[in-house]
C-alpha positions in Angstrom: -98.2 -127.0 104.9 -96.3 -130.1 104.8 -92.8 -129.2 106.6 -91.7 -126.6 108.8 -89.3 -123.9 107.4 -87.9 -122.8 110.7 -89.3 -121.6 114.6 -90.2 -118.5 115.6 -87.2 -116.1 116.8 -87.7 -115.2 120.0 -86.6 -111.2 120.6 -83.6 -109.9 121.1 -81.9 -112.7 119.3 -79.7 -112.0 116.0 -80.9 -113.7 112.7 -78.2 -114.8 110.4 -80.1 -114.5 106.9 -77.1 -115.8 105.3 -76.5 -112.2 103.5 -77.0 -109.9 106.5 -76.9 -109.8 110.6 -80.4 -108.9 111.3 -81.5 -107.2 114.8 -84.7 -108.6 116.1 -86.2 -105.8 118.5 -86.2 -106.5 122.1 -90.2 -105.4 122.8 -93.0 -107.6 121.3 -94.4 -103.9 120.1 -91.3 -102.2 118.6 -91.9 -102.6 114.9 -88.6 -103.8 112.9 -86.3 -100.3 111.1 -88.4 -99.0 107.9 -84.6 -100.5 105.9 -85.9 -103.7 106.3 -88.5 -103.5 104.0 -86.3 -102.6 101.8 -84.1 -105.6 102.3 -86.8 -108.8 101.7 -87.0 -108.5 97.9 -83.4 -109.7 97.7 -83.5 -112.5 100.4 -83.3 -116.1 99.1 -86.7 -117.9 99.4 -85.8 -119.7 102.7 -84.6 -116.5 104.6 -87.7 -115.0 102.9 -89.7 -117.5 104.5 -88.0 -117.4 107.9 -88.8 -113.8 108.0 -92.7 -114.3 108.3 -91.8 -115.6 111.3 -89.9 -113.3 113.2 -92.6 -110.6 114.0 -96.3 -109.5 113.0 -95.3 -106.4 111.0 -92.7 -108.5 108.2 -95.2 -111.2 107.9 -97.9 -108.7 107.0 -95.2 -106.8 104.5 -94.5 -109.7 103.0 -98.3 -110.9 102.5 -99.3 -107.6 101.1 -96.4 -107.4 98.7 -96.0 -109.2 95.8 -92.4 -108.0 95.1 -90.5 -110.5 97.2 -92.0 -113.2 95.3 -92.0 -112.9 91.3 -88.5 -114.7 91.3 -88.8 -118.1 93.2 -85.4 -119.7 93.3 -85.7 -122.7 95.5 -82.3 -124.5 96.2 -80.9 -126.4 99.7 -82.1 -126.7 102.3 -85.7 -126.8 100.8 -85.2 -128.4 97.8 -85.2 -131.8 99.2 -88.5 -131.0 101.4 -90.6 -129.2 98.6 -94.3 -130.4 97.5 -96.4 -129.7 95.4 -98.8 -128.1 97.8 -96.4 -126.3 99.1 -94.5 -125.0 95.9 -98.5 -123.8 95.0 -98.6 -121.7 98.2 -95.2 -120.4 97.9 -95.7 -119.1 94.0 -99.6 -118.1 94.7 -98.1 -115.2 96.4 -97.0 -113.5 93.4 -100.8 -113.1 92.4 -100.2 -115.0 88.6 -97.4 -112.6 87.7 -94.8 -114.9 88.5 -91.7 -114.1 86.0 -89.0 -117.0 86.8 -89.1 -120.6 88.9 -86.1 -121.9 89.4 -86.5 -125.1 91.1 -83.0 -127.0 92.0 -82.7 -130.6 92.3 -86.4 -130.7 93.7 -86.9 -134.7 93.8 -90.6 -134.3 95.1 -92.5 -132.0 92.3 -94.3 -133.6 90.0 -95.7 -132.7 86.6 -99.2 -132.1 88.0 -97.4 -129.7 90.3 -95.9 -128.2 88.0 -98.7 -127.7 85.5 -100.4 -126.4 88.5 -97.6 -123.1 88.8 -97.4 -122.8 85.0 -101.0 -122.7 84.7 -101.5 -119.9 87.4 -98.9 -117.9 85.9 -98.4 -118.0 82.2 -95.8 -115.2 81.8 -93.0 -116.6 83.2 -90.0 -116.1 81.3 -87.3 -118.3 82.7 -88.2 -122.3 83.7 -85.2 -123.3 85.5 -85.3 -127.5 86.6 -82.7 -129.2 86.7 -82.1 -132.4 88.7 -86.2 -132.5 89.0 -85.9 -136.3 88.7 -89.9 -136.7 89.6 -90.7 -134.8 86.7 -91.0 -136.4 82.9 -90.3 -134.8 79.7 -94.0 -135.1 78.9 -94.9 -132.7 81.8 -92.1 -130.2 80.7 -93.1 -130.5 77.5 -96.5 -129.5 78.5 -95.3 -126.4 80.4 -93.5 -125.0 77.4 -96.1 -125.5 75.3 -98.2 -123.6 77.8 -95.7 -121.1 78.4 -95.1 -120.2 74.5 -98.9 -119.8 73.3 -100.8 -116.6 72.9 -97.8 -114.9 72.1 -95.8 -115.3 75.0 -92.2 -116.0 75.4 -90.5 -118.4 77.4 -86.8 -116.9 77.0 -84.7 -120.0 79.3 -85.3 -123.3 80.0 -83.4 -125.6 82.1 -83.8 -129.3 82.2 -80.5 -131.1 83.1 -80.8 -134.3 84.5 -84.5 -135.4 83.5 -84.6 -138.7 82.7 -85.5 -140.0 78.8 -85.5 -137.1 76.5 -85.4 -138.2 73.0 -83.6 -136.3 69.9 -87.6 -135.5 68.6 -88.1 -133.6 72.3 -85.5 -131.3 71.8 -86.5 -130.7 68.6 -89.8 -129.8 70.0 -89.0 -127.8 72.7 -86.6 -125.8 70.4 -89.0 -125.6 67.8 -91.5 -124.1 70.6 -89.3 -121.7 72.1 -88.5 -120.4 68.6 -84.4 -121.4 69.3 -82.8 -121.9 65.6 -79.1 -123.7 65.3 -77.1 -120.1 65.0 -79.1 -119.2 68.6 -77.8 -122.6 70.2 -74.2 -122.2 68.7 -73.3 -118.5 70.0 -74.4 -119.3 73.8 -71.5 -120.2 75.9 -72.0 -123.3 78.1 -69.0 -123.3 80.9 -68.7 -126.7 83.1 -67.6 -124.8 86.1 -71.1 -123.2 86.3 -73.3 -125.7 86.5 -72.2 -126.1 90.6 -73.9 -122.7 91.2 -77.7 -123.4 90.9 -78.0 -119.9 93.2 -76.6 -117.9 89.8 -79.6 -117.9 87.3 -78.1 -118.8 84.1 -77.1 -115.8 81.8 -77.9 -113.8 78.4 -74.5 -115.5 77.1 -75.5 -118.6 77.8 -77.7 -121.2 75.5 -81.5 -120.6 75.7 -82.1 -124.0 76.5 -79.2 -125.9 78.5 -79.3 -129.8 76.3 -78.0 -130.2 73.3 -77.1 -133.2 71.3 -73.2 -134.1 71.6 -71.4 -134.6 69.0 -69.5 -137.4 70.5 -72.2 -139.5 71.4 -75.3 -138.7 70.2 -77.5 -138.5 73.4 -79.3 -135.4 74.5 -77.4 -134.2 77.7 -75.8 -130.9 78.7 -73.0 -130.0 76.6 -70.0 -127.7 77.7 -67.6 -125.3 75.9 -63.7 -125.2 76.8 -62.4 -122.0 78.3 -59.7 -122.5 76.9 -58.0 -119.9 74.3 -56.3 -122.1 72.5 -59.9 -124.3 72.0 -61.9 -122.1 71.1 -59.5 -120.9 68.3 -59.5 -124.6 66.9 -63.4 -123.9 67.2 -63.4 -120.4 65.0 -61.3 -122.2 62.5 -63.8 -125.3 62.4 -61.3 -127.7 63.7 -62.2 -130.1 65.6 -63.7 -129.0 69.0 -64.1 -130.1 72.5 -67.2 -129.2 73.1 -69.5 -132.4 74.5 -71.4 -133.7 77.6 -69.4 -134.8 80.8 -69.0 -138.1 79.9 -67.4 -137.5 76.5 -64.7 -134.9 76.8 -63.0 -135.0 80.6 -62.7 -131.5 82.4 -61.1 -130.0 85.3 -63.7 -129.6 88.4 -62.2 -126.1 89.2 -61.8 -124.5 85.9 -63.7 -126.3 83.1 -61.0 -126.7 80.4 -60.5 -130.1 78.8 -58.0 -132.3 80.1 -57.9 -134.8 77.2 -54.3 -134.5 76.1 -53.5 -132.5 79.3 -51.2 -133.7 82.3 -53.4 -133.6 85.6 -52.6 -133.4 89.1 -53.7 -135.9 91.4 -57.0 -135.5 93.6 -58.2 -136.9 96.9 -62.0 -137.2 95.5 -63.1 -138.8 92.3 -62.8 -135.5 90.6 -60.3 -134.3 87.7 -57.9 -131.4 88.4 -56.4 -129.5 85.5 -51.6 -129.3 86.7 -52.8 -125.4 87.1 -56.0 -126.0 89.4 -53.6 -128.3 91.2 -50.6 -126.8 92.0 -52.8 -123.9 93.6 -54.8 -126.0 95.9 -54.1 -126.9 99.2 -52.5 -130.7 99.8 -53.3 -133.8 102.0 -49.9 -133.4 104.1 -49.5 -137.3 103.9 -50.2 -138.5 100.1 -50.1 -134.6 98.4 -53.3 -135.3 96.7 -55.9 -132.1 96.3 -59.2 -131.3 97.2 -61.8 -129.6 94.6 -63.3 -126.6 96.0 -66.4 -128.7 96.0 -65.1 -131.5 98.3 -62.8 -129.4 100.4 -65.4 -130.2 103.4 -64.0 -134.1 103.6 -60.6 -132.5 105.0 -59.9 -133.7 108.4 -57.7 -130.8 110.0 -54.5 -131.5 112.2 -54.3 -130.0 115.4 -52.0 -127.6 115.6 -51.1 -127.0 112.6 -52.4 -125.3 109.0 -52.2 -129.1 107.0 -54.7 -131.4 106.6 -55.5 -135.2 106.3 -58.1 -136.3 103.0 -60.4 -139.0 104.1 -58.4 -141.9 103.1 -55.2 -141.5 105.0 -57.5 -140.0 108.1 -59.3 -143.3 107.8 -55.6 -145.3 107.4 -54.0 -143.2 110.6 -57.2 -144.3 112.8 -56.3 -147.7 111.8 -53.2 -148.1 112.4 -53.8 -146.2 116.0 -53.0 -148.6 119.3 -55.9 -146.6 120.3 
């Protein structure tokens, strides 16, 4: 094993699992309450792995069942840190009866990695890799193909963000995962999602998450507006708003386009829909918002409930005597 998931809890201590308060028991021989057991199918893989740690009695549940482990969703603070070897540990545990991998923005797997896990466990049902820069559309190409023969069905497939894939692999992988062109058009593809890798995608969204936009031709991942009045325009055969990110601009918060739309001013590079705006917190200096996903740059001010964005903190420091 190639990195170190956490250190062993000494007892007595409280483990913060991220979903639950846990209890460790204060004697070395006091086995953990029989509810726990209950509780490790539904921890996330790194509080799942933390757990083998804590005491003899959950690291021999959890190597003697295979529950916990058909559903490997690895996101931060692994994802950065995962290897091959270790991803083939991790997903040997389920004993080839694997049913999903979602692997989220894992930089370090590669397509011999991943051939190894697809290979071990050919009925997986949902292939979830986005932001998998190390991998090539070759070596997902490979895995469907896999994945789809000897009448089995890969049912979602998530590629986002993998580098070079041509019109013709589409195709392919469409063609392989029997998807025809009503299937791709009645999925719902929202922009505001796509922040939430923890949320496996669901059965009203696209089987396959690229498609080729209409705007520019390239084969990216394209969004739907949540807007009423779009999706009207859409019914009627109008023309649409539906493209990548680059194509049609959105609002960070909700997703609707903001083509023809007056927008509020934001203290990160993001867009904000006048609606998304007005209910957001302000910069008590320039009155410029923070997304939801940026809100950590705030700088707070002492004393009171307001805040400072980054650039006017950076601009009061300056202009400081001290």
């Amino acid at each position: 094993m190639d990195m170190q998931i956490s250190q062993p809890i000494p007892e007595g201590e409280e483990l913060n699992t991220g979903t639950a308060m846990i209890k460790i028991p204060l004697e070395s021989g006091e086995p953990p309450h029989e509810a726990m057991f209950l509780v490790l199918p539904y921890l996330p893989l790194f509080e799942l792995l933390s757990m083998t740690q804590v005491c003899r009695s959950l690291r021999d549940a959890l190597k003697d069942d295979i529950l916990p482990w058909l559903n490997i969703v690895v996101e931060k603070p692994l994802n950065t840190r995962l290897s091959d070897d270790f991803l083939m540990k991790v997903t040997s545990k389920a004993n080839s009866r694997l049913r999903v991998v979602a692997l989220i923005n894992c930089i370090k797997i590669t397509d011999d990695g991943l051939l190894q896990v697809i290979t071990s466990n050919p009925h997986i049902s949902k292939l979830y890799l986005p932001g998998c820069t190390g991998l090539t559309i070759e070596g997902v190409l490979g895995a469907v193909k896999f994945l789809t023969k000897a009448n089995h069905r890969l049912k979602s497939l998530s590629i986002s963000g993998i580098y070079n894939v041509k019109r013709e692999d589409f195709e392919t992988l469409c063609h392989l995962m029997g998807i025809n062109q009503i299937q791709k058009k009645d999925g719902k593809n929202f922009y505001q999602k796509r922040s939430k890798p923890s949320t496996l995608r669901q059965e009203s969204q696209p089987s396959i998450d690229i498609d080729v936009c209409l705007k520019c031709g390239e084969i990216r991942e394209i969004f739907d507006c949540p807007k009423n009045s779009c999706e009207r325009r859409k019914q009627q055969q109008l023309v649409e708003c539906r493209g990548c990110f680059l194509c049609i601009p959105r609002c960070e918060e909700c997703g609707v386009c903001t083509k023809d739309e007056e927008v509020g001013e934001a203290a990160c590079a993001d867009i904000l829909c006048l609606d998304c705006w007005l209910q957001l917190p302000k910069c008590s200096f320039c009155n410029k918002a923070y997304c939801n996903q940026h809100a950590y740059q705030q700088s707070l001010l002492s004393g009171s409930s307001g805040f400072l964005c980054s650039d006017c903190n950076f601009r009061s420091t300056q202009s400081s005597p001290y």
